[in-house]
C-alpha positions in Angstrom: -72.2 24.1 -8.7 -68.5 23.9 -9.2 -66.5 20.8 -10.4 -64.5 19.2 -6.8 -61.0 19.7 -6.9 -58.1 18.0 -5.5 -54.5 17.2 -5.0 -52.3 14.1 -4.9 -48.8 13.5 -4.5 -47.8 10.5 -5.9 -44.1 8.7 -5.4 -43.8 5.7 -8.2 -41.4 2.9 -7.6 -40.0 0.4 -10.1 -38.7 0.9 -13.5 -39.3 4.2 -14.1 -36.4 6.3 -14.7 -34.8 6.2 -18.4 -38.1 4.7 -19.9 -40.1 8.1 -20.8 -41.8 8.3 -17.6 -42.0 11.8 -17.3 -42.4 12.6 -20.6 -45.3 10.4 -20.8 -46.8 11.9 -17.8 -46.1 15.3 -19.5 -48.9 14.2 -21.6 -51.2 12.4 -19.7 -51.7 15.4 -17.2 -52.3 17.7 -20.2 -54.9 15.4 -21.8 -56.8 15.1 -18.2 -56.1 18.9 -17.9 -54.0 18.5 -14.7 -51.6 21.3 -13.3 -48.5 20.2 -11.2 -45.3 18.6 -11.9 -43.0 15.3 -11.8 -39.5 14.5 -11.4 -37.7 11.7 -10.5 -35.9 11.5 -7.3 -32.5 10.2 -6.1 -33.7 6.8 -4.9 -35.0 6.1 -8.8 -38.0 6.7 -8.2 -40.6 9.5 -10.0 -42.6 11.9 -8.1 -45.7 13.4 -9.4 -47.8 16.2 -7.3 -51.2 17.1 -9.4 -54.1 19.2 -9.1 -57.6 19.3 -10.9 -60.7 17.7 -10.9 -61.1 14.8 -9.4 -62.5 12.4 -11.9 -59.0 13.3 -13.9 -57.2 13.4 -10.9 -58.2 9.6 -10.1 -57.3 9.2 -13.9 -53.8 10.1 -13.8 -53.3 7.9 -10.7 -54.6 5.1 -12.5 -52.1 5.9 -15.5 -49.6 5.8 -13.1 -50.0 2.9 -11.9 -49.4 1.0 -15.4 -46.6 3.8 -16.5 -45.6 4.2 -20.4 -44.9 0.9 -22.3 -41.1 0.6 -21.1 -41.7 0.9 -17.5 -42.2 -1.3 -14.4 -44.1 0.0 -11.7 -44.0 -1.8 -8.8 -45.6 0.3 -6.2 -47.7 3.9 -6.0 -48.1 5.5 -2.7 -50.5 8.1 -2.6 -51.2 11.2 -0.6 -54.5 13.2 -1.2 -55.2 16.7 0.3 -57.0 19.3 -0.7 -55.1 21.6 -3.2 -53.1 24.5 -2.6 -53.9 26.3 -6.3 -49.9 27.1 -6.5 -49.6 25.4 -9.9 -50.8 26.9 -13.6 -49.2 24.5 -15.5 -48.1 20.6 -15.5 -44.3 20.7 -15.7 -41.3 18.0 -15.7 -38.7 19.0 -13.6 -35.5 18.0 -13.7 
């Protein structure tokens, strides 16, 4: 039986821009063996769409959540679906 996969598209408010954020998340998602991408948007926030298993999916929600040491989240919103397999890496983009 195959492993359930899944996508989220997260949008993380707070401090998160100029504290490593992405970077961070760079490395999280490649840990969990994610594929997908952040950025950070206009409004300082980041966004982060991911794909993979669920289990490591629920993982780097969780991660993002607390953020790299030098950020402040203050709120997560979270939108699951079921994935669209357009991804074969985890990117930042800028």
């Amino acid at each position: 039986m195959s492993e359930a996969i899944e996508r989220v598209e997260l949008v993380i408010t707070g401090k998160v821009q100029g504290v490593f954020f992405r970077q961070s998340a760079l490395g999280e998602a490649q840990r969990l063996g994610l594929l997908g991408y952040v950025r950070n948007l206009s409004d300082g926030s980041v966004e982060a769409v991911v794909e993979g298993a669920v289990e490591a999916v629920n993982a780097f929600e969780a991660w993002c959540r607390r953020g790299p040491i030098f950020a402040r989240v203050e709120e997560v919103q979270a939108r699951r679906g079921p994935p669209r397999g357009e991804f074969r890496t985890f990117r930042v983009e800028r």
